[in-house]
C-alpha positions in Angstrom: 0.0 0.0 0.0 1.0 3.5 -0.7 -0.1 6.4 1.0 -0.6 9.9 -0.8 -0.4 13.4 1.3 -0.5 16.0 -0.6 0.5 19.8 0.4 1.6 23.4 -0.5 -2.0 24.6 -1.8 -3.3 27.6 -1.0 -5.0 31.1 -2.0 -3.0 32.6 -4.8 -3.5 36.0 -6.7 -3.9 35.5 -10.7 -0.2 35.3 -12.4 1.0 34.3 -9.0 3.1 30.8 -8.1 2.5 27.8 -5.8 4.7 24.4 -5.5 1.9 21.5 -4.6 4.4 18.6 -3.1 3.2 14.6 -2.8 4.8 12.5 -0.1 4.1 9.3 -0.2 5.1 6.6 2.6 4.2 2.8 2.6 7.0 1.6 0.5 8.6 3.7 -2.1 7.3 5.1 -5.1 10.8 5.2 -7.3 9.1 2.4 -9.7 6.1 4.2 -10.0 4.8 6.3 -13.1 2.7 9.9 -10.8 0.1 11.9 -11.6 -1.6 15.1 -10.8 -5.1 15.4 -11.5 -7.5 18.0 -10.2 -11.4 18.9 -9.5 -13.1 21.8 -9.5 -16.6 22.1 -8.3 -18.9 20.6 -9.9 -16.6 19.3 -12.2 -15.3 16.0 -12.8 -11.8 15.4 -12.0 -9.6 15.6 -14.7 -5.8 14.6 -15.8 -3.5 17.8 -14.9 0.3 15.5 -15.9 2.0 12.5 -15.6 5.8 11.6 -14.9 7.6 8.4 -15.8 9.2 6.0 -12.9 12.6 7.8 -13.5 11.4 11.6 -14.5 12.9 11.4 -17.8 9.4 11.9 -19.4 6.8 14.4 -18.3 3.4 14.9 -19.7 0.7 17.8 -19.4 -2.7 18.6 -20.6 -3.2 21.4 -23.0 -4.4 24.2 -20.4 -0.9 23.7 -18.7 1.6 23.3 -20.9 4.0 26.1 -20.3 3.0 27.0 -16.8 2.9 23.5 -15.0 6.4 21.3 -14.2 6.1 17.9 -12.6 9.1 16.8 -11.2 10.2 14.1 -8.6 13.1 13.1 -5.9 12.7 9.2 -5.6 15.5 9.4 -2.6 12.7 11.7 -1.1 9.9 9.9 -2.2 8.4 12.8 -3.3 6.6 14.4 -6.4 5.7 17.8 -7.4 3.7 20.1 -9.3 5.4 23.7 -10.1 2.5 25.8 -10.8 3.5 29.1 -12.4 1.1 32.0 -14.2 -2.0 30.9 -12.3 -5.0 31.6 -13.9 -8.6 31.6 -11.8 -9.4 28.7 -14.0 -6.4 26.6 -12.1 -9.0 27.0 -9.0 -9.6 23.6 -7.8 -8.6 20.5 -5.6 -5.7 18.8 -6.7 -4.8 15.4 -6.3 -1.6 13.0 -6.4 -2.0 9.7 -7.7 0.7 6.9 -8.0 0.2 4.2 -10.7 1.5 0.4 -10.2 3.4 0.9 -14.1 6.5 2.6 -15.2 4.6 4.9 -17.3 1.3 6.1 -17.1 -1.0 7.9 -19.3 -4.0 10.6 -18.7 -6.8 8.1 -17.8 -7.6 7.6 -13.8 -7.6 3.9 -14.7 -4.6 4.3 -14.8 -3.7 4.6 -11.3 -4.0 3.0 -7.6 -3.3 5.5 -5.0 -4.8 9.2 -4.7 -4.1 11.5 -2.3 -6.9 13.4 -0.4 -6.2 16.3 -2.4 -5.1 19.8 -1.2 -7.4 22.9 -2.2 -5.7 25.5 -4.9 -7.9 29.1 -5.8 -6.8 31.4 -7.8 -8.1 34.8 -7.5 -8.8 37.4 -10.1 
């Protein structure tokens, strides 16, 4: 089993930064592909990125490309989500989710283990 925390969110002015972090304990997550998905409300939750086992390959949906970094530190057991340029349309609950593959792509079948989120707004 793997246990997700996730951290760092908060109330952010629009074009402003925040560093969401994802610590997971259980048993190491250095063989295992990570996402970030989030949910705003009355939304359904949807794919935000995805990094590869060893953080060679990162992948991002459209709205974030440019603005969003995933990264990882497998001796830390940790994964992140640089968000810069914040727009009020990043408001929502994001979540970190670890996947049982290497490599993972955008669908939440994809992965096991979510996180209880961490709340991010954005405001105007």
């Amino acid at each position: 089993q793997v246990q997700l925390v996730e951290s760092g969110g908060g109330l952010v002015q629009a074009g402003g930064s925040l560093r969401l972090s994802c610590a997971a304990s259980g048993r190491t997550i250095s063989r295992n592909a990570m996402g970030w998905f989030r949910q705003a409300p009355g939304k359904e939750r949807e794919f935000v990125g995805t990094i590869t086992w060893s953080g060679v390959i990162t992948s991002y949906t459209d709205s974030v490309k440019g603005r969003f970094t995933i990264s990882r530190d497998n001796a830390k057991n940790t994964v992140f989500l640089q968000m810069n340029s914040l727009k009020p349309e990043d408001t929502a609950v994001y979540y970190c989710a670890a996947s049982t593959r290497l490599v993972a792509g955008p669908s939440r079948g994809f992965y096991d283990y979510w996180g209880q989120g961490t709340q991010v707004t954005v405001s105007s």
